[in-house]
C-alpha positions as CSV (number, residue, x, y, z in Angstrom):
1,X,101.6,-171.1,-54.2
2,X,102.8,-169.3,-57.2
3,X,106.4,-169.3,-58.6
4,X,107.3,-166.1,-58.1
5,X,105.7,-165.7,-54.4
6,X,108.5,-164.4,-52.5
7,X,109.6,-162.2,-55.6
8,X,107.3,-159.6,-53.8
9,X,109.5,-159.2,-51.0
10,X,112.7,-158.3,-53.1
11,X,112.5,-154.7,-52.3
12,X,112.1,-155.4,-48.7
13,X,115.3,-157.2,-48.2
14,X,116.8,-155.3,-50.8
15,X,116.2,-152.2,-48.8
16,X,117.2,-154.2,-45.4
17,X,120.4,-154.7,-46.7
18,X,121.3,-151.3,-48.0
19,X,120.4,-150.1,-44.3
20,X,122.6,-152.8,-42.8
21,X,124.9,-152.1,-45.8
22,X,124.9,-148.0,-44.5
23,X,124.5,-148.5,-40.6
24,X,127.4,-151.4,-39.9
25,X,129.9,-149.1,-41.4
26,X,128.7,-145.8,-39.7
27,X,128.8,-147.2,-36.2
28,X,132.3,-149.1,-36.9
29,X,134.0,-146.0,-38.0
30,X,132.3,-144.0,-34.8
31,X,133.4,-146.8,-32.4
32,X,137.2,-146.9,-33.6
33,X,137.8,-143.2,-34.2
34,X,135.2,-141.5,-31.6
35,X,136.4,-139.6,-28.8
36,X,136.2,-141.1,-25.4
37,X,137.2,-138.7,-22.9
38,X,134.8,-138.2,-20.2
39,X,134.4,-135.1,-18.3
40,X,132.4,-134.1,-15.6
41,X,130.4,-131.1,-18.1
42,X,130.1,-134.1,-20.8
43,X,128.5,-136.5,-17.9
44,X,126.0,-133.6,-17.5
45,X,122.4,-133.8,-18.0
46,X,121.6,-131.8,-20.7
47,X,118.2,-129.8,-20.2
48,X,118.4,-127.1,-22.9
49,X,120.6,-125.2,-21.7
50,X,119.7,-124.6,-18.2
51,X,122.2,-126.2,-15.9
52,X,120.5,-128.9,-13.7
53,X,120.2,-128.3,-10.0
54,X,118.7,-131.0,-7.4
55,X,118.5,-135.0,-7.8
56,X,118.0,-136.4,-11.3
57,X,115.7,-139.3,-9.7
58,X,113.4,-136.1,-7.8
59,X,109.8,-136.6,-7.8
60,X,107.3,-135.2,-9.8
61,X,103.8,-134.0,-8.8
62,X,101.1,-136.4,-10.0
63,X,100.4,-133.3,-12.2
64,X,102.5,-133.8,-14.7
65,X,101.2,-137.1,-15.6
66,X,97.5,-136.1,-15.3
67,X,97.5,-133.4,-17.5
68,X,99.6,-135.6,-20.3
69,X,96.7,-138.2,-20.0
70,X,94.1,-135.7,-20.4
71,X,95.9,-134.0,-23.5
72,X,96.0,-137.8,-24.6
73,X,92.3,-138.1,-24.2
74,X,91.1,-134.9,-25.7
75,X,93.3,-135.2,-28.6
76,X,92.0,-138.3,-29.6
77,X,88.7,-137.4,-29.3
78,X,89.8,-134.1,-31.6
79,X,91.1,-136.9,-33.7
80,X,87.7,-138.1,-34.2
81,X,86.6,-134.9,-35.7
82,X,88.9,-135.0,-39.3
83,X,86.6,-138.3,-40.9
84,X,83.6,-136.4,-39.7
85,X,84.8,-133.3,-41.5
86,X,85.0,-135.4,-45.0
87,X,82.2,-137.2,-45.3
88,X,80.1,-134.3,-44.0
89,X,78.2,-133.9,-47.0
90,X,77.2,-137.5,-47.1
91,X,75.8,-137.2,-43.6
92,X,73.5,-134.3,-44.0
93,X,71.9,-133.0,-41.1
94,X,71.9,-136.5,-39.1
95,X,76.1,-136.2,-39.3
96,X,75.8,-132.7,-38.2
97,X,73.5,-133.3,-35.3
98,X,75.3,-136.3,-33.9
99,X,78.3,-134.2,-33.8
100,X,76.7,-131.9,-31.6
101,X,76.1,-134.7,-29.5
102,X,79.7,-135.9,-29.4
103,X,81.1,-132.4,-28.9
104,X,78.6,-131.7,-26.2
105,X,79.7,-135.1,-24.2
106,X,83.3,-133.8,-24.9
107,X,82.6,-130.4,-23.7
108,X,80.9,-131.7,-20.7
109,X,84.2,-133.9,-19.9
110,X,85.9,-131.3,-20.0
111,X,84.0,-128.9,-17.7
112,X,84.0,-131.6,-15.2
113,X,87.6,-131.5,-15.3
114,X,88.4,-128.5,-14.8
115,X,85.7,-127.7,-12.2
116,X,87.6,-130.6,-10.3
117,X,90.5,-128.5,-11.0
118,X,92.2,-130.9,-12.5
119,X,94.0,-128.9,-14.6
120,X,94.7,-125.5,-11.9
121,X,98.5,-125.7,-11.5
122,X,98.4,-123.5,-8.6
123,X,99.4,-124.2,-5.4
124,X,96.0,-123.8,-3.8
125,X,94.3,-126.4,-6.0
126,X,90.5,-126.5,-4.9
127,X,90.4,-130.5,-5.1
128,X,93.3,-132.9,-4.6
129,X,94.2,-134.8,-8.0
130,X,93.0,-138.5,-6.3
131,X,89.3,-137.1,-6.1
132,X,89.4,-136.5,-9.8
């Protein structure tokens, strides 16, 4: 191992210690001079702006959670489309073509899902979100 090994990590700890250095102090001087009084519109869930009606632990429809997963999904497969786009010119027509083949699958995916109506938020959905 060389001499000056751990010479490489100077500017790590240097920068850990100007953050403990900035941080220790902020959240002393917050804790000893912050207000503490407690009111019932301070205890309030905040939900821009709109004040909150029913029970914070309500359930939510299954929805909610599908629809996040499929945004999930077909973002990263968007995702895939940005080192395509660069090295385009080095893949000629056999980059080109493949892509077709990768957005068709996409497409198809996505057809699927919404002929499942997975994605209908209207009350009279044509197919329950557990056949999906």
């Amino acid at each position: 191992m060389p001499e000056n090994y751990y010479i490489r990590y100077l500017p790590l700890v240097l920068h850990l210690v100007a953050a403990l250095l900035i941080a220790l102090p902020v959240l002393v001087l917050t804790t000893l001079i912050g207000r503490r009084k407690k009111f019932a519109q301070k205890m309030q869930a905040y939900e821009c702006g709109i004040t909150p009606t029913g029970d914070t632990r309500g359930r939510f429809s299954v929805k909610f959670y599908l629809v996040g997963m499929l945004f999930i999904l077909f973002d990263v497969e968007a995702v895939f489309l940005y080192p395509w786009a660069i090295i385009l010119k080095e893949l000629k027509m056999f980059g080109f073509w493949e892509m077709l083949v990768y957005i068709g699958v996409v497409l198809v995916g996505f057809f699927y899902i919404v002929k499942k109506g997975a994605i209908d938020w209207g009350e009279t959905a044509r197919v329950s979100v557990e056949n999906v």
